[in-house]
C-alpha positions in Angstrom: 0.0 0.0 0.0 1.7 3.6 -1.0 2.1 5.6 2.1 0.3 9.0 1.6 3.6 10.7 2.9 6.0 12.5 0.6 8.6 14.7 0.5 8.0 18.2 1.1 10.3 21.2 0.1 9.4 24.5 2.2 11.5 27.7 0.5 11.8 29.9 3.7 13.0 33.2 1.5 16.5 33.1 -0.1 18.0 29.7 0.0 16.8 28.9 3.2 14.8 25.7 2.7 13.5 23.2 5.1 12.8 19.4 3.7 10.8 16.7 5.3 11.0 13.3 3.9 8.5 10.9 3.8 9.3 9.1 7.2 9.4 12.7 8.8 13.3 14.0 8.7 13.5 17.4 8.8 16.5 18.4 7.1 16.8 22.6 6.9 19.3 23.8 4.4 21.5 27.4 5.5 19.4 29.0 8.4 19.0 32.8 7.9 16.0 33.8 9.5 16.2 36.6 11.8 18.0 39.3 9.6 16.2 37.9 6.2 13.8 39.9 5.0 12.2 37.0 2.7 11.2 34.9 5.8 7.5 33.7 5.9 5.7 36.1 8.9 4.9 33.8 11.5 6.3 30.4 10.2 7.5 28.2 13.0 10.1 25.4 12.0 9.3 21.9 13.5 10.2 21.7 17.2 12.2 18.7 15.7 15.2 19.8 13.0 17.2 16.2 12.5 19.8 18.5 10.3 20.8 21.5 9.3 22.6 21.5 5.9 25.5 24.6 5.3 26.2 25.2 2.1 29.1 28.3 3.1 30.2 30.4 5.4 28.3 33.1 4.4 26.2 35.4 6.8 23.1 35.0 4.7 23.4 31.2 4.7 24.7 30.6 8.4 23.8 33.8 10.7 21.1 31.5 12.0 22.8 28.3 12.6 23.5 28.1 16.9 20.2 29.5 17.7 18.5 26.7 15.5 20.7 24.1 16.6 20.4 24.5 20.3 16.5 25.6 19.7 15.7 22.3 17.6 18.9 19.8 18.9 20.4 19.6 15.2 23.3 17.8 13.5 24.7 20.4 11.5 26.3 18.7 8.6 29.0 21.2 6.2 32.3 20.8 4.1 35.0 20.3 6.8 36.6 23.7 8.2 33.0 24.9 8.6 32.0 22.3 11.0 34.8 22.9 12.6 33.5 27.0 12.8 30.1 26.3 14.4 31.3 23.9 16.7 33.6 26.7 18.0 30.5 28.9 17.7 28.8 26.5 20.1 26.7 24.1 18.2 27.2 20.8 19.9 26.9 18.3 17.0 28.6 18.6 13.9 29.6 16.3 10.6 32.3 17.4 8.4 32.7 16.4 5.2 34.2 17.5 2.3 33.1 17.0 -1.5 32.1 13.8 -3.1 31.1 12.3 0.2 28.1 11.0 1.2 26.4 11.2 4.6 23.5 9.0 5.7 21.0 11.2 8.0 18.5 9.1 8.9 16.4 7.8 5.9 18.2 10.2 3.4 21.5 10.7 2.3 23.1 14.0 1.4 25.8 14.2 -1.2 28.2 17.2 -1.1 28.9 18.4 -4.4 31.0 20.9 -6.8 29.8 25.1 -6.6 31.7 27.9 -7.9 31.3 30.7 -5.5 34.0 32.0 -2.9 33.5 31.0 1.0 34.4 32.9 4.6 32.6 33.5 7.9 32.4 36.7 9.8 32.6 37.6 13.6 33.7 39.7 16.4 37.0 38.4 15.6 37.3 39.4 12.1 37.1 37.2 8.8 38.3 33.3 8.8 38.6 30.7 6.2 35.9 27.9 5.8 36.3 25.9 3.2 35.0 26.6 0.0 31.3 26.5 -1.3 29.2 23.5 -2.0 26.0 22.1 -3.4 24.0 19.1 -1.7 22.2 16.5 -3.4 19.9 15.2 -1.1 17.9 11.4 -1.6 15.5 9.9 0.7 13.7 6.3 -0.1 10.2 6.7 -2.2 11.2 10.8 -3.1 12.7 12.8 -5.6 16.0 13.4 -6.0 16.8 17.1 -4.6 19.9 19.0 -5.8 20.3 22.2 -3.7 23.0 24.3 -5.6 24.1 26.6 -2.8 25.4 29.9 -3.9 27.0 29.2 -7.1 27.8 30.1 -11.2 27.2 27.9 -13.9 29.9 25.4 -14.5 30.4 22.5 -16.9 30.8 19.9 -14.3 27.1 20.4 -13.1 26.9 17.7 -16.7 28.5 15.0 -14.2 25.8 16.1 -11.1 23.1 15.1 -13.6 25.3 12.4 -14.9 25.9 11.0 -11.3 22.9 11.4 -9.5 19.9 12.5 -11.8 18.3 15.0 -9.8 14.6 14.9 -10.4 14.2 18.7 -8.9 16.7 21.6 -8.6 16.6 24.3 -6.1 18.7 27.0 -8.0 19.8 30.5 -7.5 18.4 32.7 -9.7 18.9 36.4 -8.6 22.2 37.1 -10.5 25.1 39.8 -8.7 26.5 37.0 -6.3 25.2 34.3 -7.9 23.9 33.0 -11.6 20.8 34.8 -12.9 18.2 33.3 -15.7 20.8 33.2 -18.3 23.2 31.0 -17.0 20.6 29.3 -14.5 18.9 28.4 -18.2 22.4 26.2 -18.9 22.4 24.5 -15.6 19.2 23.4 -16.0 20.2 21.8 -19.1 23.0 20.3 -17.7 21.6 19.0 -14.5 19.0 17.9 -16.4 16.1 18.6 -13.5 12.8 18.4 -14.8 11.4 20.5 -12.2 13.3 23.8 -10.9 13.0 25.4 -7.5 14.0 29.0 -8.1 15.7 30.4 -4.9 18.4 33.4 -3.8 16.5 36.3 -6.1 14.1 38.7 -4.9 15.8 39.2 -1.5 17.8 42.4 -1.7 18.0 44.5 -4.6 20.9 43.4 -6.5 19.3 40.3 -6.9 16.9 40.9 -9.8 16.9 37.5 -11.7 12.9 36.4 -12.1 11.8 32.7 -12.0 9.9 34.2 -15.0 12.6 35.1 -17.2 14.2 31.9 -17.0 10.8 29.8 -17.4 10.8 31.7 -20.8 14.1 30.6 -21.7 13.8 27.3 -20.6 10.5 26.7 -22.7 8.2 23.7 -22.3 9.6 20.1 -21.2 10.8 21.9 -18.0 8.9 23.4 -15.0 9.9 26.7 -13.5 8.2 26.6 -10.0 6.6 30.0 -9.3 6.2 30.0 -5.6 6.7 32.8 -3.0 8.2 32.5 0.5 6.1 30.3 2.9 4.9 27.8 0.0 5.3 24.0 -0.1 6.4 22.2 -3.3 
């Protein structure tokens, strides 16, 4: 009998994304909540987060990190010297990794891939080296296969993330500035060969003005463009 259960992708505003698989894992990908103007009014994450997924050191991809750790008793999983950062910063359980590795959490795995996009966290005590950027693709029994880009540019080796791992849906950034916009998004698409795409990272500041729509248009039919706002449920 098929479970009624399945995966659920949440887009929080900017890449902040919370997944729940089909057995219930909540798996929250680069907290920034407080300071992101983006966030859903009045959405509460599960009292439950099993893991918190960093993608870089970033402010607007980790300035929320502790608080939801401690809050929600997270595993934050992230490329080597950033676990390393966070534990320092106080969150209590971490997983390093580093690319090409694979992590089991729970019922899914998560897959730490390629991104071209530079890496550093700030504090009190000035800037400090964290590894470099990375994309997650992100598999659970009877769901999709997710491919969270992170902060990133096109690149040709996104070919071999759709050759390896055949992502069914990709959560890519779209705003352009910092990251790709439509144009370049367009390619990746092509060569991650997602059939359904997740826009994410445009809207939230002003630099970023990349549409979902643009890049629906130059994407044509065969591929859906997901036009959802912050708060909705794919």
């Amino acid at each position: 009998m098929a479970s009624e259960k399945q995966t659920r992708i949440t887009w929080l505003g900017h890449s902040t994304v919370l997944i729940q698989t089909a057995k219930g894992t909540h798996i929250l990908i680069d907290p920034f909540i407080e300071q992101n103007p983006k966030y859903p009014k009045g959405f509460e994450l599960p009292s439950k987060i099993h893991y918190i997924l960093l993608t870089h050191g970033h402010g607007d991809h980790i300035s929320d990190v502790v608080p939801v750790a401690k809050r929600h008793g997270a595993t934050v999983v992230a490329i080597y010297e950033l676990a390393d950062y966070v534990a320092g910063q106080g969150v209590e359980k971490t997983i390093g990794m580093n690319l090409g590795g694979t992590v089991q959490l729970d019922d899914a795995t998560a897959t730490m891939v390629d991104a071209k996009h530079s890496s550093s966290a700030q504090d009190k005590n000035g800037t400090h080296y964290v590894g470099i950027a990375a994309g997650y693709v992100i598999a659970a029994p009877g769901g999709p296969t997710i491919y969270h880009a992170g902060d990133t540019s096109v690149f040709g080796d996104m070919r071999l993330i759709g050759e390896l791992y055949q992502p069914e849906i990709a959560l890519l950034p779209m705003g352009g500035h910092y990251t790709m916009g439509p144009k370049e998004g367009a390619v990746a698409a092509r060569y991650v060969g997602a059939k359904t795409i997740l826009p994410i990272h445009f809207g939230t500041f002003p630099p970023l003005t990349g549409t979902p729509a643009e890049l629906a248009t130059l994407l044509g039919s065969g591929v859906q463009v997901v036009q959802w706002n912050p708060g909705d449920t794919f």
